[in-house]
MARBA-682213 format. One line per 8 residues: for each residue x, y, z of C-alpha. Coordinates in steps of 0.05 Angstrom, whole numbers. Each point is the difference from the previous one (the first is absolute). Layout:
X:Y:Z | ...
This chain:
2019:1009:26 | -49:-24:53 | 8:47:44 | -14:49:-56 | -65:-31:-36 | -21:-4:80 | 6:73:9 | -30:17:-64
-64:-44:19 | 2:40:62 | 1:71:-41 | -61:-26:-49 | -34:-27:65 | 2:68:33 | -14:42:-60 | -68:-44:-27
-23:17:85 | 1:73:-6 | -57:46:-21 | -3:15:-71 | -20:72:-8 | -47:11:-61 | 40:75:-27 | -35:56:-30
31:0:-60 | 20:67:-40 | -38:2:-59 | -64:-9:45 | -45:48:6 | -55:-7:59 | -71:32:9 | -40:-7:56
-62:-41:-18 | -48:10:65 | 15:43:69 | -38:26:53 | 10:68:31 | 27:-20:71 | -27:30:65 | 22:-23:79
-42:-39:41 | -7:35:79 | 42:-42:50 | -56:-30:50 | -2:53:59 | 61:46:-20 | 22:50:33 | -24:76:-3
46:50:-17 | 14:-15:-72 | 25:59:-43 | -7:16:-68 | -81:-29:-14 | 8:-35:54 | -67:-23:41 | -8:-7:69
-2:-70:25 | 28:-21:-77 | 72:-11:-24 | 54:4:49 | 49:55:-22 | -66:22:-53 | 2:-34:-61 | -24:45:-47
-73:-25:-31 | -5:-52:53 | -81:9:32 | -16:-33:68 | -59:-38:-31 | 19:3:-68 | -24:25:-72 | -74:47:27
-48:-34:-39 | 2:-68:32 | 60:-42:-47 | -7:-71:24 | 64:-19:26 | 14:62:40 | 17:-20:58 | 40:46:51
-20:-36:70 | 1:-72:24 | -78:-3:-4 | -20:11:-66 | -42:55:-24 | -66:-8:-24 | -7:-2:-75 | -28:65:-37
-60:0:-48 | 25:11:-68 | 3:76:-9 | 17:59:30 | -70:5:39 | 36:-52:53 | 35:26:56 | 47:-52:28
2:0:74 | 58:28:42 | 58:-62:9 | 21:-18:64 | 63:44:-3 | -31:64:-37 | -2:71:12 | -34:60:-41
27:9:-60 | 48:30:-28 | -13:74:-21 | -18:-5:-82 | -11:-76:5 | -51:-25:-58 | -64:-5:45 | -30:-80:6
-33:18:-53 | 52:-4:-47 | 5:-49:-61 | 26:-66:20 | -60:-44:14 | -13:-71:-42 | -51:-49:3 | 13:-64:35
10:-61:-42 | -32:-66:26 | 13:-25:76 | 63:-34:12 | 58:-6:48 | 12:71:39 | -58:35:-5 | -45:20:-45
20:-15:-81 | 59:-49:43 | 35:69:2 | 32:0:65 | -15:56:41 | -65:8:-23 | -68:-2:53 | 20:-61:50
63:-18:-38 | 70:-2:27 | 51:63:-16 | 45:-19:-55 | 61:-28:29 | 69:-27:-44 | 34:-33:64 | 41:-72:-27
-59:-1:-55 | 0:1:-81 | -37:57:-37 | -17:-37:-72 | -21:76:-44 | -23:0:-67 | 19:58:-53 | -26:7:-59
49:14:-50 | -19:55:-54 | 52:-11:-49 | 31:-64:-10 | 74:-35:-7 | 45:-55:13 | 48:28:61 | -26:32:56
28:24:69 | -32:19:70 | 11:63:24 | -13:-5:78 | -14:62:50 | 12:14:67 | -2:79:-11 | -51:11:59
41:-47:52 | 38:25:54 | 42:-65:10 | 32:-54:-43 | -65:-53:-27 | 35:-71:-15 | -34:-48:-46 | 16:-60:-1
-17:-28:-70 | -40:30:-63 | -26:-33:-62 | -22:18:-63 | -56:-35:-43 | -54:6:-53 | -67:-6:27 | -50:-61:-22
-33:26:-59 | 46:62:-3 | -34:30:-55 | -69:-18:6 | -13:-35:-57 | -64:-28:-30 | 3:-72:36 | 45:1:45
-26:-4:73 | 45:4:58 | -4:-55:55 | 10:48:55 | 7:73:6 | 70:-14:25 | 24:-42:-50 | 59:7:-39
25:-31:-69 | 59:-35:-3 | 54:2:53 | 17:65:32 | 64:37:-6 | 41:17:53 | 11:90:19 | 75:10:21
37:64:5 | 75:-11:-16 | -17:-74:-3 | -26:-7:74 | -72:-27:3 | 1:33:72 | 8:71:1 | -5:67:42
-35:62:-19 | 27:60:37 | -45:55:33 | -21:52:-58 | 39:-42:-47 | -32:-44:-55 | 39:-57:-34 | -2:-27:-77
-1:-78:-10 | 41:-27:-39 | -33:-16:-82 | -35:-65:-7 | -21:-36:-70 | -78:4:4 | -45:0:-53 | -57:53:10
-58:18:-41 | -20:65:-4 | -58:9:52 | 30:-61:24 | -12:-17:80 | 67:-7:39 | 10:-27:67 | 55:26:47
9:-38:68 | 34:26:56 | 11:-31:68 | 10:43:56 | 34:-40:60 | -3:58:42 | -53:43:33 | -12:69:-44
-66:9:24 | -2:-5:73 | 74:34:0 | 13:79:5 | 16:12:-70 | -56:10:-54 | -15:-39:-44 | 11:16:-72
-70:-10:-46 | -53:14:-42 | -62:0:42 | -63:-3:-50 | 19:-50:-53 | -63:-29:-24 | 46:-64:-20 | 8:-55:54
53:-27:35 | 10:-55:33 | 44:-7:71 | 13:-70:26 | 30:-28:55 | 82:-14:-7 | 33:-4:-56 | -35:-17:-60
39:35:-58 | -8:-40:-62 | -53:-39:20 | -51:-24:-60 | -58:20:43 | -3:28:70 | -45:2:51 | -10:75:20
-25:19:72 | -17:65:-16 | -14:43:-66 | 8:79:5 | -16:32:-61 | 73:28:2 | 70:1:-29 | 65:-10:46
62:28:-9 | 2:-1:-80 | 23:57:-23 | 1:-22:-89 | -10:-52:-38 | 68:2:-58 | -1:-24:-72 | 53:10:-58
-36:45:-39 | -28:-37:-66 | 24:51:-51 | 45:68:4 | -64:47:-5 | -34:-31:61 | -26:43:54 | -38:7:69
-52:45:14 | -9:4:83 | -77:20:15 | 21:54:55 | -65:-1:51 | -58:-3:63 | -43:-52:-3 | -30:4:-62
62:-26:-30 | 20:-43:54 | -71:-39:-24 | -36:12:65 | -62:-39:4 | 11:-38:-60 | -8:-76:1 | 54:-31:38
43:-54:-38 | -32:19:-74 | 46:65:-17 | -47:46:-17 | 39:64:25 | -3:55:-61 | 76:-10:-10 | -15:-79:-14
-44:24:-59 | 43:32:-24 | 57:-48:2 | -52:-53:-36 | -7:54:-57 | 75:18:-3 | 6:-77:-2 | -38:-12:-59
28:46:-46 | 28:-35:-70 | 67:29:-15 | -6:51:57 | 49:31:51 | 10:-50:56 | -25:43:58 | -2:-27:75
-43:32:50 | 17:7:72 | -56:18:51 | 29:40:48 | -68:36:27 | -16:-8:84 | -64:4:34 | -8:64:30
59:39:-16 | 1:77:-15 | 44:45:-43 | 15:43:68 | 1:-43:55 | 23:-68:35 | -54:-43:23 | -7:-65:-46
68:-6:-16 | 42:66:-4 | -25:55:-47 | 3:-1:-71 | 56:52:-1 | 48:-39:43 | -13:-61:-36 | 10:11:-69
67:-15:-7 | 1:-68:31 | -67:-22:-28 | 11:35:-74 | 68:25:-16 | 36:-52:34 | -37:-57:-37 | 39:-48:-46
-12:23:-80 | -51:51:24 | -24:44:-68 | -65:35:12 | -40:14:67 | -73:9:9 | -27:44:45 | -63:-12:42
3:40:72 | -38:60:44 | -67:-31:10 | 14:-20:76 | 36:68:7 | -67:26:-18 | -40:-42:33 | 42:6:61
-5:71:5 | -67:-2:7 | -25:87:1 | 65:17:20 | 34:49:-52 | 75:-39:0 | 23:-30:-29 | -29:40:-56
-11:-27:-71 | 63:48:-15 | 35:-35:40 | -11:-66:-31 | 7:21:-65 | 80:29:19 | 4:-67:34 | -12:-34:-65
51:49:-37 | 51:-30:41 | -12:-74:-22 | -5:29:-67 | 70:40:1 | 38:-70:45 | -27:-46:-55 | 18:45:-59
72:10:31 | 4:-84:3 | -26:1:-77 | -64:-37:12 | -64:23:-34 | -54:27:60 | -71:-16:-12 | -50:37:42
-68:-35:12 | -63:41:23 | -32:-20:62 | -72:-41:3 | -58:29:28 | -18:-8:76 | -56:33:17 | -42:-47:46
59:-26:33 | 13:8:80 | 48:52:-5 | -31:37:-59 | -13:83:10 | -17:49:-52 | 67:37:17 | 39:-66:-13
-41:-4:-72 | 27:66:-17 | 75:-6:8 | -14:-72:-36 | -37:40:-61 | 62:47:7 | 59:-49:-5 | -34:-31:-53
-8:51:-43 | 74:24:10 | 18:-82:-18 | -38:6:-60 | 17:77:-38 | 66:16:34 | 43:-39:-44 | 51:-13:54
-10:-78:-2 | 36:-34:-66 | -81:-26:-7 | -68:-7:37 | -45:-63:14 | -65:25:14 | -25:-52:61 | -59:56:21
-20:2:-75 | 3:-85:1 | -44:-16:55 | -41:58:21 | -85:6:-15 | -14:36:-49 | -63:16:33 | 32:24:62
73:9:-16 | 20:13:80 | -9:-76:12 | 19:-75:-31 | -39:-23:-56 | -44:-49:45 | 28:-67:-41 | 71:21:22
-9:15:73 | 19:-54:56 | -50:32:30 | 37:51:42 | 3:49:-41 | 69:15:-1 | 33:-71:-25 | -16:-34:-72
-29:-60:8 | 27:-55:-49 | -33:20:-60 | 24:70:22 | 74:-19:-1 | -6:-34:-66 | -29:60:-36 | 55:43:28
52:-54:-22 | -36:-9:-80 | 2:81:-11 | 71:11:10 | 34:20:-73 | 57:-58:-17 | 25:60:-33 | 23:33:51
57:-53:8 | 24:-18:-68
C-alpha cells in the first residue's frame, strides 16, 4: 500500500511539472486582429550572385525583395551594413546614400525616390527619433537581446495567439522565451496615463508552442503559439516580447521584418520577457518577426479586411506611435458601429513596393497570397498599388498603364477565386513629387479611370476624388500633404480613412 500511494505521489509529481498546452479548441473560430506585410532584411555584406531579385552585394542565395540598403526612400531602421546609413528626409525627394556593401540597382528597382520616408520622432537612443539606425545611431541588432513590440489590436477578444515568422530566413532562428501582455493604458482611455512607454498591466503571460516556452522557428517556416486567455479591447495595445539568445542580425540569414512601422519597439539587453517595464537600448520604428496578431472571432459574421499597399497604406510619414495610418481610421470607424458587423482590419501595405517589381519587399503580384489570401478569416481586400510603378518609370513607356491595369485583373480574378470581396482604391495625386513626370501622370489618369468605370472591382474607393485640390486636381489638397507631395500627411490619412463607405462591408 506504501509502495503504491509512493508511486502515485510520484505520477501527480511528474504530471503537475509538465507544460500544460492551452488547445485550440473546435468550436473556435480565429481572425487575425493586426499583421504586417513581411519583407527580409539584407544580410550585412552578402554575397553577389543571388538569383531570382536578387541584388548584388544583398542576400546570399538572393532573397527575393531583400535591398542592400533597404526600403528607397530612407525607412529608419534599414540597415544592410555594419555602419549605419544615414537617415533620409521624410519623402521621396531624399536619396539615401550608397551602404557600405551596395551596388547599382537592380534593373526596375523603385528609384530613392520612392515612398517610404517618415519624419523622425523626438531624439532618443539609436539615432534620430531613438530609432536605431537612424543618422549616428547603431544598426538594429537582436543578438541575446529582448524586442518589447506593440500592436494595436483592431478588433477585440478574450483569446489570442502569436503567429511568429521566419519566412525570409535561411537558417533555423531560436528564441528563447516570448510573452504576451496588455499594454499600460491599452485602450487609451480618458485618464489613464501610462508610467512608461514600456509598461505593461498586470503580469505577463508566457508564448509556448506545444507547451515549450523555448522554441525554434525553421527557415521559411512560421510557427502558431499556442491560445492564451487575454482580455483585449478592441483598438486595444498588445505587447509581444521575444528574446532572441542568438545572433540573427550579424548572422548570414535575413532577418524576417517589417521595416517602416511608425510604432516603436523597444530592444534591451538579455532577457527581459515579461518584465513590467524595460529599459530599451535602442528603438527602431519597426516590427520583428510577427507575422499576426489572433483573436476568436467575437460573433459568426466577423470579418477582416487586409489594406493591400505602397506606402500610402503602410502610413508612411505619419506620426510615429499615434496610429494614424488610413487603415487605423478606418478600424476606429468600423469600431464604433452600434449593432454593426465586427470587421478587423489588417494593414498589410509596404513602403515602396510596386505591382510589377521587387524592390521594397517582393512585388505585389508575388505577394498576395501570403500577405492576403493566406490571412486568418480574411473577407474583403482593398486595393491601393501602381503609384511607385509609375513613378519609377519615370518617361519610359513600360510598364505601360495597360500593363498595370492586367496586373490588377489578376488580384481581382485570385481574390474572387478565394471568395473575398476586391476593393480597388484610386491612386492620390503626385505631381510635385521627386519622381513626378507628365508621362507618369498619364498612365496614373489612365488606371484610374479604368478603376473607376470598368466595373471589374466588386466596388471603388475614390482616394484621388478624397484628397485632391479642387483647384488643381494633379496635386494634394495643400492641408493633406506631408509636404512631399506624394504622401498624406496626418490629416491626409484621416480623411482617406473617414470617406470609406461602412457599407461596403456589411
Amino acid at each position: 500500500m506504501k509502495l503504491t500511494r509512493a508511486l502515485l505521489a510520484l505520477v501527480l509529481a511528474a504530471s503537475a511539472a509538465l507544460p500544460v498546452v492551452a488547445q485550440n479548441r473546435r468550436d473556435e473560430r480565429w481572425i487575425a486582429t493586426w499583421a504586417p506585410a513581411l519583407v527580409a532584411r539584407a544580410v550585412p555584406g552578402g554575397v553577389p550572385g543571388g538569383v531570382v531579385g536578387g541584388v548584388p552585394g544583398g542576400v546570399p542565395g538572393g532573397v527575393r525583395g531583400a535591398v542592400p540598403g533597404g526600403v528607397p526612400g530612407g525607412v529608419p531602421g534599414s540597415v544592410a551594413a555594419p555602419a549605419a546609413a544615414p537617415q533620409a528626409p521624410a519623402g521621396p525627394a531624399a536619396t539615401p546614400p550608397a551602404p557600405a556593401a551596395s551596388a547599382a540597382a537592380a534593373p526596375g528597382q523603385a528609384p530613392a525616390g520612392a515612398p517610404g520616408g517618415r519624419a523622425a520622432g523626438p531624439a532618443g537612443p539609436g539615432g534620430p527619433g531613438g530609432r536605431g539606425g537612424g543618422r549616428g545611431g547603431p544598426p538594429v541588432t537582436l543578438n541575446n537581446q529582448t524586442v518589447r513590440q506593440i500592436l494595436h489590436a483592431s478588433v477585440g477578444g478574450n483569446r489570442v495567439r502569436v503567429v511568429l515568422s521566419n519566412a525570409f530566413g535561411t537558417a533555423p532562428l531560436k528564441i528563447g522565451a516570448a510573452h504576451v501582455a496588455l499594454r499600460e493604458c491599452a485602450d487609451a482611455k480618458a485618464g489613464c496615463t501610462r508610467s512608461s512607454d514600456t509598461a505593461i498591466v498586470g503580469a505577463a503571460k508566457s508564448l509556448t508552442v506545444n507547451g515549450s516556452t523555448a522554441f525554434t522557428i525553421l527557415a521559411g517556416a512560421s510557427l502558431v503559439s499556442d491560445p492564451v486567455d487575454l482580455a483585449v479591447p478592441a483598438l486595444g495595445d498588445v505587447v509581444i516580447d521575444l528574446y532572441v539568445p542568438d545572433d540573427v542580425t550579424g548572422g548570414t540569414s535575413p532577418l524576417t521584418w517589417h521595416q517602416g512601422s511608425s510604432q516603436s519597439a523597444y530592444i534591451s539587453a538579455g532577457n527581459t520577457a515579461g518584465a513590467a517595464k524595460v529599459d530599451a537600448t535602442l528603438r527602431p520604428a519597426s516590427w520583428f518577426l510577427l507575422s499576426r496578431l489572433e483573436v476568436v472571432a467575437p460573433s459568426a459574421n466577423a470579418g477582416v479586411i487586409a489594406a493591400f499597399g505602397d506606402s500610402i497604406t503602410d502610413g508612411a510619414v505619419s506620426t510615429v506611435d499615434t496610429n494614424n495610418r488610413w487603415p487605423d481610421h478606418l478600424a476606429r470607424r468600423l469600431a464604433a458601429q452600434k449593432g454593426g458587423r465586427p470587421m478587423a482590419v489588417i494593414n498589410q501595405g509596404i513602403s515602396g513596393n510596386r505591382l510589377l517589381g521587387d524592390g521594397a519587399g517582393v512585388s505585389a503580384l508575388a505577394r498576395f497570397d501570403r500577405d492576403v489570401l493566406m490571412q486568418t478569416g480574411v473577407t474583403h481586400v482593398i486595393v491601393l498599388e501602381g503609384i511607385n510603378d509609375i513613378g519609377g518609370a519615370r518617361q519610359s513607356p513600360t510598364p505601360s498603364a495597360e500593363d498595370l491595369i492586367n496586373a490588377h485583373r489578376q488580384l481581382i480574378a485570385r481574390a474572387r477565386a478565394r471568395g473575398l470581396k476586391i476593393i480597388g482604391a484610386t491612386l492620390t495625386p503626385f505631381e510635385g513629387a521627386a519622381y513626378y513626370t507628365v508621362e507618369g501622370e498619364a498612365k496614373r489618369k489612365a488606371l484610374n479611370d479604368w478603376i473607376r468605370t470598368s466595373g471589374e472591382y466588386d466596388a471603388v474607393i475614390d482616394f484621388d476624388k478624397i484628397t485632391r485640390d479642387p483647384a488643381n486636381p494633379l496635386r494634394f489638397l495643400p492641408a493633406y500633404d506631408s509636404g512631399d507631395h506624394l504622401h498624406p500627411g496626418d490629416a491626409g490619412y484621416k480623411a482617406m480613412g473617414e470617406a470609406v463607405d461602412l457599407a461596403l462591408f456589411k
